[in-house]
C-alpha positions as a printed NumPy array, in Angstrom:
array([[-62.154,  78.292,  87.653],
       [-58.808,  76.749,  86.875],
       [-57.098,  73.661,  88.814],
       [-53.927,  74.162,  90.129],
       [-50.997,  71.279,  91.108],
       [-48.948,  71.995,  94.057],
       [-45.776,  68.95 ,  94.516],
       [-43.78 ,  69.079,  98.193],
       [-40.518,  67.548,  98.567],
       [-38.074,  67.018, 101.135],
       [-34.914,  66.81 ,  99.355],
       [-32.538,  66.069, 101.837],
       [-29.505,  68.829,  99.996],
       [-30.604,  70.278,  97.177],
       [-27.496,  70.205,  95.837],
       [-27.034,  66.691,  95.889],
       [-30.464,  66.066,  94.615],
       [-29.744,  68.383,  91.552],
       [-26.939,  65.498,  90.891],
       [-29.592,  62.856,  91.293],
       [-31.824,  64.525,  88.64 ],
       [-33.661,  67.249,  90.297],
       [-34.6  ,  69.871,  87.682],
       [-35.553,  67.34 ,  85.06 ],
       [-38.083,  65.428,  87.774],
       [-39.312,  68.92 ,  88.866],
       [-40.169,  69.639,  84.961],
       [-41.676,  66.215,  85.084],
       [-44.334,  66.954,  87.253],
       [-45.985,  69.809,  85.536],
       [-46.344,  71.459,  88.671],
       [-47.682,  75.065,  89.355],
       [-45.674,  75.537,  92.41 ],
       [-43.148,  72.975,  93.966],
       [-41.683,  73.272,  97.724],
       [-38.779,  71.841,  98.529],
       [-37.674,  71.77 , 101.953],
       [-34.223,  70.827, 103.705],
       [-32.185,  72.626, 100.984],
       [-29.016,  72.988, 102.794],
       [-27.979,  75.473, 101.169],
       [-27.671,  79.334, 100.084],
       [-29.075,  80.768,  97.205],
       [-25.304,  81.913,  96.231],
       [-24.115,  78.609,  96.262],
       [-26.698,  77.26 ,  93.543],
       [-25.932,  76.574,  89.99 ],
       [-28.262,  79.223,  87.286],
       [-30.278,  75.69 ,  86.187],
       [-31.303,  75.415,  90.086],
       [-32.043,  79.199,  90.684],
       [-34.119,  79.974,  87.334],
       [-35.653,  76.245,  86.548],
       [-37.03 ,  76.096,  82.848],
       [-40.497,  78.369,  83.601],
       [-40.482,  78.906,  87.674],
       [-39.504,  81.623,  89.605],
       [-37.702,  80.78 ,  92.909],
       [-37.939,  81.902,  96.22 ],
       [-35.55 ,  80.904,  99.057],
       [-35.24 ,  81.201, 102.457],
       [-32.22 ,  79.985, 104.187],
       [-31.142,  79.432, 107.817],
       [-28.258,  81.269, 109.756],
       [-26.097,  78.046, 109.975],
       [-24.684,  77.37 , 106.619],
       [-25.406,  73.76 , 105.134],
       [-28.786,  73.548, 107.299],
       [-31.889,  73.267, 107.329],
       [-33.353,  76.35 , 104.508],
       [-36.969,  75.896, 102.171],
       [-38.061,  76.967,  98.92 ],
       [-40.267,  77.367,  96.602],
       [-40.274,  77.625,  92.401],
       [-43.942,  78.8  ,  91.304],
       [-45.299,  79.414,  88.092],
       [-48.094,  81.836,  89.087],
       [-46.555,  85.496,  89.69 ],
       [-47.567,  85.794,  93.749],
       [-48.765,  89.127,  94.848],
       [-46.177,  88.993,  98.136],
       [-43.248,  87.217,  99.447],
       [-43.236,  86.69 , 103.08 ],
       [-39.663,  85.295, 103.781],
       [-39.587,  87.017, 107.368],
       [-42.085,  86.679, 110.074],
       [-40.691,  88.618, 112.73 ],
       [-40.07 ,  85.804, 115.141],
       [-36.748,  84.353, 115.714],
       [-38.094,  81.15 , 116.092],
       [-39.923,  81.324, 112.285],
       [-36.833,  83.09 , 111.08 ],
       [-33.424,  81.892, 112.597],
       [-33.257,  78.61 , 111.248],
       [-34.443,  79.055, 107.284],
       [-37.886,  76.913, 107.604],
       [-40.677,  78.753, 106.355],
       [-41.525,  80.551, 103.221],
       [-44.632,  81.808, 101.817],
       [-46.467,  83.616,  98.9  ],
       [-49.517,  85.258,  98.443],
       [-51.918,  85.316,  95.796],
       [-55.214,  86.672,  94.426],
       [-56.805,  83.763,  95.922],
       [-54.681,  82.062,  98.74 ],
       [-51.829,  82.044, 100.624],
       [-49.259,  79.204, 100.39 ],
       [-46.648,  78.169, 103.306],
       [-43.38 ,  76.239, 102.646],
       [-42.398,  74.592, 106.064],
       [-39.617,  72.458, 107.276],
       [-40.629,  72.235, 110.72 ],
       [-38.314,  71.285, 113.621],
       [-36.843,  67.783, 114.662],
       [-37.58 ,  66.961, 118.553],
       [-35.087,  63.998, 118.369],
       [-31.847,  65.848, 120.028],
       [-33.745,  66.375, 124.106],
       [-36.615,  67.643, 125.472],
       [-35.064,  71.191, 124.263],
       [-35.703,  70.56 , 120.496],
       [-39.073,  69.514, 121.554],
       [-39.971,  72.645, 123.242],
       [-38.405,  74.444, 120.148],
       [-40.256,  72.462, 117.652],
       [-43.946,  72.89 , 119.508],
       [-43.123,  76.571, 119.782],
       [-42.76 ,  76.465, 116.264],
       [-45.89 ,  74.837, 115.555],
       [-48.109,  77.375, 117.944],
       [-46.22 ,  80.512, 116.443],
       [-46.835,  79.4  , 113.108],
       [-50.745,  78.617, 113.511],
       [-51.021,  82.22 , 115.308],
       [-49.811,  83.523, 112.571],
       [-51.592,  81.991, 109.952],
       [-54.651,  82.098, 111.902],
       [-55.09 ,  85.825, 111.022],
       [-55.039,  85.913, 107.645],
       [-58.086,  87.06 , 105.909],
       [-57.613,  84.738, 102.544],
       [-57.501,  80.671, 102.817],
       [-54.059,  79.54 , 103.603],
       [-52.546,  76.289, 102.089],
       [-49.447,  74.78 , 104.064],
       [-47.146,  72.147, 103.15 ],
       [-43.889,  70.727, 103.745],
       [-42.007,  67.861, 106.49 ],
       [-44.793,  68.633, 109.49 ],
       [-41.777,  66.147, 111.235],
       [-44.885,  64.384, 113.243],
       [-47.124,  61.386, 112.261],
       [-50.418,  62.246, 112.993],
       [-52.367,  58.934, 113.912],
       [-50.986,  55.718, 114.584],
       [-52.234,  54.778, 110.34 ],
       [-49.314,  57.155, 109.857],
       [-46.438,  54.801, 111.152],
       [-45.205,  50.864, 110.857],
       [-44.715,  50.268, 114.607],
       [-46.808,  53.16 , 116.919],
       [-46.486,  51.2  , 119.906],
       [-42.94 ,  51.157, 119.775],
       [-42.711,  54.613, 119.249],
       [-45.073,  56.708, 121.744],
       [-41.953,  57.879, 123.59 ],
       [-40.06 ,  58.929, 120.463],
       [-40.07 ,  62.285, 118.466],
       [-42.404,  62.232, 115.825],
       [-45.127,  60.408, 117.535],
       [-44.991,  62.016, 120.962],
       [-48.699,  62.759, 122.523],
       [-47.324,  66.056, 123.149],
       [-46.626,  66.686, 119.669],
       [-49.429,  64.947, 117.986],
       [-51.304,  67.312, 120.067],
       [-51.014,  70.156, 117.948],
       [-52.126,  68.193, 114.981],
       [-55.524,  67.231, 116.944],
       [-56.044,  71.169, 117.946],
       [-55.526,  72.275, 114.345],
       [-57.243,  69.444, 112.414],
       [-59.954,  67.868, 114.714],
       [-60.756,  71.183, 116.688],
       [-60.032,  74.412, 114.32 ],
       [-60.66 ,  71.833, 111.35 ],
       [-58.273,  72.614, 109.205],
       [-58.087,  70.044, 106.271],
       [-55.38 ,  66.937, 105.905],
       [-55.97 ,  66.693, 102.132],
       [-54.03 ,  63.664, 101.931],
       [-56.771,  61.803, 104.836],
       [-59.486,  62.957, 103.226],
       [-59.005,  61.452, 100.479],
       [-57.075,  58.157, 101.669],
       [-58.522,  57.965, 105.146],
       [-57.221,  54.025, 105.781],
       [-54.116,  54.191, 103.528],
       [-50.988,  52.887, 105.235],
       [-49.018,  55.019, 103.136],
       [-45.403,  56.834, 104.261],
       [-43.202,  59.902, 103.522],
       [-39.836,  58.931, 105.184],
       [-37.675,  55.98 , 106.071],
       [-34.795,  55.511, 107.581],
       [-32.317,  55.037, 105.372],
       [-29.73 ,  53.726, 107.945],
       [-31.653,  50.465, 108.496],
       [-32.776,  50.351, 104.811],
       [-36.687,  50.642, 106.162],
       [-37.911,  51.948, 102.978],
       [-37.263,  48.542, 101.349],
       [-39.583,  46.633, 103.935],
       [-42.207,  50.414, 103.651],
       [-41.316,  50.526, 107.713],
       [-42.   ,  54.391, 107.349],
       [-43.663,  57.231, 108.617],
       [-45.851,  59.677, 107.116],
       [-44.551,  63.056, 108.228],
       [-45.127,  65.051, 105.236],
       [-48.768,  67.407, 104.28 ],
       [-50.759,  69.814, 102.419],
       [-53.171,  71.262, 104.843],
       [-55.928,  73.474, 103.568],
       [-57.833,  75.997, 105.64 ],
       [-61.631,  75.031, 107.342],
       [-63.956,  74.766, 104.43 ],
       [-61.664,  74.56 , 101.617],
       [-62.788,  70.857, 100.566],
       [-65.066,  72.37 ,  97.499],
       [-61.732,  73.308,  96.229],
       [-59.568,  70.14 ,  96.633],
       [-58.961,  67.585,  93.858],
       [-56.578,  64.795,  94.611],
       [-53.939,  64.489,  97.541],
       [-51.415,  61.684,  96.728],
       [-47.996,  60.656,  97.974],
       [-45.576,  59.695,  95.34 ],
       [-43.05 ,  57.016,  96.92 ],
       [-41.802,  55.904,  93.501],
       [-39.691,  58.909,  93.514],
       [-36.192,  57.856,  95.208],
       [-33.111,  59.775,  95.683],
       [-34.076,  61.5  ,  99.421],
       [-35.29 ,  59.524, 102.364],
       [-38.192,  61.312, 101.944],
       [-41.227,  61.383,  99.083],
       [-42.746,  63.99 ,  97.004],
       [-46.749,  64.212,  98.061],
       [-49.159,  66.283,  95.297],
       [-52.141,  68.398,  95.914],
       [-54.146,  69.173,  92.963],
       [-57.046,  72.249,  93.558],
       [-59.59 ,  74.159,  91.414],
       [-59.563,  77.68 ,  92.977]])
């Protein structure tokens, strides 16, 4: 049995978190596989110290639009498969999702939609969220997602819910997905069941300068498959890191 350290990361440009001191925090961490997620980017537009970090492979998807959106993810451990298309133009258009398989698991990269442009994006992003979980659904080894789920879960996972039932992120509509998958299919939020009355966040709004008062939300996850707690180890969120708006979260597994 060997443990196994997983780091997520919404980066906000890759490019201009590689200025900030991205590969030297990524070889901080130690990590078997990191995800990164809003990239922004193409792989042909990366420098070789990006593309081929110091002991990872990468694997990129990117959207259609240039400069948006696009996921990735740099793994030690050789996977078995790449699955960088899922024949749905709503998985593939935009650049969100990546995955690898391996003798053990499967691990998914998401950056899953923003509802906060009209009721449109919302549709978009919940379509998103049901396409995904069909597909995942049917896979015959236990799956492992991550990434910026772009929805707080429970009102523990925001500064001010009551101010915000109306707003994207926090909408019954989308937190309903998160209640199907976790309370009724009981899939596992690793970072809950280990902190289940943290007030802990993922992203602030760097506009109003809410990270320095931690008015945040908690929008980011690793969520294991039904029955996978034997194999979990620590779940943390790591908001010492700056440079994004966003903060790294760890899983750490013995598989």
């Amino acid at each position: 049995m060997s443990n196994f350290l997983f780091y997520s990361w919404n980066v906000n440009g890759i490019r201009a978190q590689e200025k900030k001191g991205f590969c030297n925090w990524a070889k901080s961490t130690n990590a078997d596989i990191i995800a990164v997620q809003e990239t922004k980017a193409n792989p042909s537009q990366l420098s070789e110290q990006l593309l081929h970090l110091n002991g990872y492979q990468s694997y990129w998807k990117s959207g259609e639009k240039k400069g948006y959106s696009g996921v990735a993810i740099y793994s030690r451990i050789k996977p078995i498969n790449i699955i960088d298309h899922f024949q749905e133009q709503t998985l593939d258009s935009e650049g969100r999702l990546i995955g690898l398989e391996f003798e053990k698991f499967f691990f998914f990269n998401g950056y899953f939609p923003n509802g906060g442009q009209g009721i449109h994006r919302v549709q978009y992003k919940l379509d998103f969220y049901n396409l995904f979980y069909e597909y995942i659904s049917q896979l015959k080894k236990p799956v492992i997602f991550c990434g910026d789920i772009n929805t707080a879960h429970n009102e523990i996972d925001l500064a001010h819910p009551n101010a915000n039932h109306n707003t994207s992120g926090f909408m019954d509509i989308e937190r309903k997905w998160l209640n199907f998958i976790l309370y009724e299919k009981n899939w596992i939020d690793t970072f809950r069941y280990y902190n289940k009355n943290a007030y802990q966040y993922t992203w602030w709004d760097m506009k109003t300068k809410a990270r320095d008062r931690n008015i945040g939300w908690r929008l980011d996850y690793f969520i294991a498959s039904p029955g996978f707690e034997k194999h979990l180890i620590s779940s943390k969120i790591h908001h010492q890191v700056m440079g994004s708006d966003q903060a790294p979260i760890s899983l750490t597994i013995k598989i």
